[in-house]
C-alpha positions as CSV (number, residue, x, y, z in Angstrom):
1,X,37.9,-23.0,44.4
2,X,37.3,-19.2,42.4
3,X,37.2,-17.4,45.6
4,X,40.7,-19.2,46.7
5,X,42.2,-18.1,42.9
6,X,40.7,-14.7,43.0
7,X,42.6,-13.7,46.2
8,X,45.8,-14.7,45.2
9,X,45.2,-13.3,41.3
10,X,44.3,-9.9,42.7
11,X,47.5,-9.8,44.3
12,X,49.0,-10.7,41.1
13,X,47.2,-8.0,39.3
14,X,48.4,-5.2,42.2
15,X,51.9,-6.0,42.2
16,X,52.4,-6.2,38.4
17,X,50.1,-3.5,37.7
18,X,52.4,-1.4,39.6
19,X,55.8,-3.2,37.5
20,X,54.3,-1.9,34.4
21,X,52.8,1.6,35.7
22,X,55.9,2.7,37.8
23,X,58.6,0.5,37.0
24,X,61.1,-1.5,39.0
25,X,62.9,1.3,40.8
26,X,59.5,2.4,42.7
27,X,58.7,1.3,46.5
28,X,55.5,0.7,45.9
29,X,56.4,-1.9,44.1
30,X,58.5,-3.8,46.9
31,X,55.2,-3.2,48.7
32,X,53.2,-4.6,46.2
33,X,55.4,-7.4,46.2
34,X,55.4,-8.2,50.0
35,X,51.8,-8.0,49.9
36,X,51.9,-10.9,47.3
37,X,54.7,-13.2,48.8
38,X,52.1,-13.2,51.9
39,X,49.4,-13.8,50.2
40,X,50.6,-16.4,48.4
41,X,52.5,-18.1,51.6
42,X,48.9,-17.8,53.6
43,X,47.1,-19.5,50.6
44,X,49.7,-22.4,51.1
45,X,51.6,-23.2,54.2
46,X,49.9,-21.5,57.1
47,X,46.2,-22.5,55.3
48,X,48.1,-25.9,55.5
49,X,49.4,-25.6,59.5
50,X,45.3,-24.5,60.1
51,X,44.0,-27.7,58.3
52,X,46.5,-30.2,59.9
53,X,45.2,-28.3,63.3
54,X,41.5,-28.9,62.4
55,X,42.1,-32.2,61.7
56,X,43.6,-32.8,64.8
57,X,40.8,-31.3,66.7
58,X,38.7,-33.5,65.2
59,X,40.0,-36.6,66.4
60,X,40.3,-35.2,69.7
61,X,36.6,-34.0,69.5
62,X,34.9,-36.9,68.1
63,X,34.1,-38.4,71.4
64,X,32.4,-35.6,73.0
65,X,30.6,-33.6,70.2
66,X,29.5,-34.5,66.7
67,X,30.1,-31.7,64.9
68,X,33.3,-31.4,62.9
69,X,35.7,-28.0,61.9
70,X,36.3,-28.0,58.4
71,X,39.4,-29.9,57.3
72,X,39.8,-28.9,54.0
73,X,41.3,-24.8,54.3
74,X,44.3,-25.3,52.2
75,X,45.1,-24.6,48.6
76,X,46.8,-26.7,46.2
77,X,49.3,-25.7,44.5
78,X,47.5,-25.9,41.0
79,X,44.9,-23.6,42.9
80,X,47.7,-20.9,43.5
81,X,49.2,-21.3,39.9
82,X,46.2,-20.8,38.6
83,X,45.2,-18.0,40.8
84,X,49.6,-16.3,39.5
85,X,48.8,-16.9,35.9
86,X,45.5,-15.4,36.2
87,X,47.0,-12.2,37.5
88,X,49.6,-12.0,35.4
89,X,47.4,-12.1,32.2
90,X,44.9,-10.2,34.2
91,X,47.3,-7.3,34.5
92,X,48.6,-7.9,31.2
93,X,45.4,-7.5,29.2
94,X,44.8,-3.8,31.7
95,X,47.6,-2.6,31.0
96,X,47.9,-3.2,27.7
97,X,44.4,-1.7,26.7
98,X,45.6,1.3,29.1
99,X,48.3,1.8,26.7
100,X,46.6,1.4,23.7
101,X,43.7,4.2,24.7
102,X,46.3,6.6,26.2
């Protein structure tokens, strides 16, 4: 479960460290943001569409081999809060001790 938080939290922490840094009227921060909506659509639907898949395969499977694919790939959506709300304070608490040091 970290390693699923961390991946969407580090794409908090680039998109808002970018907000604060450069501002709103900066590209890099629409790129930033993309890079976020897609992470954050990959840690829930498509991780989602891959599990239903496995699970399918499975049942198909179960005849002829014994080994199984992994059915649990998806995050829950608790996972991916956690994962925003650990960026966002993440990015917070840098930029905030950048700005108290500069």
């Amino acid at each position: 479960m970290a390693s699923q938080v961390i991946t969407v939290a580090l794409s908090q922490v680039l998109r808002l460290s970018f907000f604060f840094k450069e501002g709103i009227q900066e590209p890099s921060l629409a790129v930033a943001m993309a890079l976020a909506f897609i992470v954050v659509l990959d840690a829930t639907s498509l991780r989602k569409q891959v599990e239903n898949h496995a699970k399918a395969l499975n049942v198909l499977n179960s005849q002829i081999s014994k080994t199984k694919l992994r059915e649990r790939i998806a995050h829950t959506r608790i996972e991916v809060l956690a994962g925003l709300l650990t960026g966002v304070m993440a990015a917070w608490i840098v930029h905030s001790s950048y700005v108290a040091y500069s």
